[in-house]
N, C-alpha and C positions, 0 to 999 in steps of 0.2 A: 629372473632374467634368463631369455633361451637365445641361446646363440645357431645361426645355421651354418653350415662348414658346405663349402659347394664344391663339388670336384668334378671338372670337364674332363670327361676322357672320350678322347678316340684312338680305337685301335691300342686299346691298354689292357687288353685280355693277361699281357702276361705281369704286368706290375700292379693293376689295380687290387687283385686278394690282398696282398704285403698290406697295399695301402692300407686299406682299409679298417685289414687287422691292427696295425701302428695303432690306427686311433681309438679302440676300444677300451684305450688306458684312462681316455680325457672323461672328466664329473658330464654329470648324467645332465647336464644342464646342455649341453651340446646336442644338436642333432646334423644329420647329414645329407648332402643329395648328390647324387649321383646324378649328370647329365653326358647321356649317351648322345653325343652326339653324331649320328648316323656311322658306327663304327661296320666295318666290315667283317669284323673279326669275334671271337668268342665277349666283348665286353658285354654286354646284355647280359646276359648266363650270367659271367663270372660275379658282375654286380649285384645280381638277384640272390646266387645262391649266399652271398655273404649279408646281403639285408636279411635274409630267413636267420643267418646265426649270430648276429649281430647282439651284442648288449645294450647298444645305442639303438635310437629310432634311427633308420635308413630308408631315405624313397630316393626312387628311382623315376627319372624320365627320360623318355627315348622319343628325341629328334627322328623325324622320318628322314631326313638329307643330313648332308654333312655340311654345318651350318659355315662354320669355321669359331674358333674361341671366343670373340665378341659377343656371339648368339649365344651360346653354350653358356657365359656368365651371367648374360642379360636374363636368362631361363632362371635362375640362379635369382635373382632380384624381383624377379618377378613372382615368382612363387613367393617369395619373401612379401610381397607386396599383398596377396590374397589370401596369408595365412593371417597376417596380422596379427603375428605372435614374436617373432627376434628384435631384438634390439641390436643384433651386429651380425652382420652376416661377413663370414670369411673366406678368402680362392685362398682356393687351396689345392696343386698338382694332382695329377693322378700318377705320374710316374717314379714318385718315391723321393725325389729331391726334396722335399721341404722335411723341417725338423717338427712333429709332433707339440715337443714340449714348447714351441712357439707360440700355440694357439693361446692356451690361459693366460699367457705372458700379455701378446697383443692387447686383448681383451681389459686386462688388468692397466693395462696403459691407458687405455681409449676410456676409461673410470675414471682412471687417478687424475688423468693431465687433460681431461674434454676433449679429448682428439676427436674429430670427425674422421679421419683416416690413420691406419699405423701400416707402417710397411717393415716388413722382414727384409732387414739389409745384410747380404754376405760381405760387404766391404767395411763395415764399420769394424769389426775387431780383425778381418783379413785372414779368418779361416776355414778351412773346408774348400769345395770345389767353388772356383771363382770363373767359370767357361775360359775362353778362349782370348788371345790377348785382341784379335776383330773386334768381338763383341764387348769387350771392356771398351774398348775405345768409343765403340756407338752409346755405352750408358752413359760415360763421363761425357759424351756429347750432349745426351741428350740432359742429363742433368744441368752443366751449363746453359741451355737452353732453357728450360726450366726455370731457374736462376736468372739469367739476362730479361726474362720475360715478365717476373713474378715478383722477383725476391726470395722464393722461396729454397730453403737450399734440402735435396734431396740425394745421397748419396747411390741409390737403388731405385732408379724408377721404372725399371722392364721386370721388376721384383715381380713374380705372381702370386707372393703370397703377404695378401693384405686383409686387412680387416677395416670395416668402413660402417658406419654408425647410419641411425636413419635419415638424417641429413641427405648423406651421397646418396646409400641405395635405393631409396626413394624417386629418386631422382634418376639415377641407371636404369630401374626397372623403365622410365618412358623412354629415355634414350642412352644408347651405350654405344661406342667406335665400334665397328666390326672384326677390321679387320687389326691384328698386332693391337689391341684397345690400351695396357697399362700406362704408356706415358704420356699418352694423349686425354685419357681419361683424368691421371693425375695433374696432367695442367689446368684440363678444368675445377679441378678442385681448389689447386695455388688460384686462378687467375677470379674465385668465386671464395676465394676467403676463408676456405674450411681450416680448419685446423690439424695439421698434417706433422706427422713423429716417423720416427723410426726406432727399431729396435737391432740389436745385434742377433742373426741367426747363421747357423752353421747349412750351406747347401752341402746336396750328396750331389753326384754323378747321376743322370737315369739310371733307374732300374732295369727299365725294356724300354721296349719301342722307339721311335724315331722323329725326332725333334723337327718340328715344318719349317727350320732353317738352315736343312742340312746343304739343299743345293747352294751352288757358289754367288749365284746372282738374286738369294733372296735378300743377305743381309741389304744389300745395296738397295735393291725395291724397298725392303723398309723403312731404313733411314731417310731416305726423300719421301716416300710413302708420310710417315709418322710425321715429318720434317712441315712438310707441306701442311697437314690438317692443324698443328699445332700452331703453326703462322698465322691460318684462318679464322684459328678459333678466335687470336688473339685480337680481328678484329669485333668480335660480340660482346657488348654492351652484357655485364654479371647478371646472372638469372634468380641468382641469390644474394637477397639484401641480410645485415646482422639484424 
């Protein structure tokens, strides 16, 4: 079983080494990808010179524009799609916030309990960096939603660090949200019957760089942004039967 670890960075020249190195700990069963997506800054380099010293296999692709995240993971599923070698491909930050020791856990989950999807929740045991009380309120939103719409109950769906079986990525690699994709992507998963978990993980603070929700008037674009597609989707008929 080979698992792929995807990791979108732009403009992560100063957190993605850390990253990187973190996961040189995980069984050789793991491999990685780095998707550059059109960064202006040292990522390229920094990425390359750590696939050269890497223990794990590491590739690297570079977006010629700056796609925005949706694209960057789509890359990520797609490559997944033409290797035809993973059976679970997992997002996974470039900015140092997610916890390593998540990944085999995930993994181990999506085994034991047939999960099609598992998502790293920071609210389930309520430790470590949990963002801002704005942005809590937009998850617990969007979770309810979720819920109101599905049934399905998700405590963390802006989570970016999931794990998803050949089912979903299969499926991403044709089409994936673009823009802000997690909890729109996870609806369509509730609203198409996968089977979706979570686990407890501890988030960090970034390590560098700057978050594309720093200005004051993106939370709000997203939340109607995400709000909207989410409503849409709910009008489509499931694309996947059991």
């Amino acid at each position: 079983m080979r698992c792929l670890v995807v990791i979108p960075a732009f403009n992560e020249e100063e957190a993605l080494p850390k990253t990187l190195a973190s996961l040189q700990h995980l069984p050789e069963y793991f491999e990685i990808l780095v998707v550059n997506d059109g960064s202006r800054d040292g990522t390229q380099l920094a990425a390359e010179v750590a696939a050269a010293a890497s223990r794990l296999k590491v590739h690297v692709v570079r977006l010629p524009a700056n796609c925005g995240i949706g694209v960057a993971v789509q890359t990520g599923y797609l490559f997944a799609l033409k290797e035809e070698a993973y059976k679970y491909v997992i997002q996974f930050d470039a900015d140092g916030q997610h916890d390593v020791a998540a990944l085999s856990r995930m993994v181990e989950e999506c085994e034991t309990k047939q999960l099609d999807v598992c998502i790293g929740s920071r609210f389930i045991d309520g430790e470590g960096f949990q963002s801002n009380f704005q942005r809590r309120l937009g998850i617990r939103f969007f979770a309810w939603l979720i819920w109101l719409l599905t049934g399905a109950r998700v405590t963390d769906p802006t989570s970016g660090l999931r794990c998803v079986g050949p089912r979903v990525w299969s499926r991403f690699a044709r089409y994936y949200p673009e823009d802000y994709p997690e909890p729109e992507s996870l609806f369509w998963c509730a609203r198409n019957r996968m089977n979706i978990g979570e686990i407890p993980v501890i988030m960090r603070e970034r390590q560098g760089g700057v978050s594309s929700l720093t200005h004051h008037w993106r939370p709000v674009y997203y939340m109607i942004k995400v709000s909207v597609a989410i409503l849409l989707d709910r009008l489509r008929q499931r694309e996947c039967r059991d």
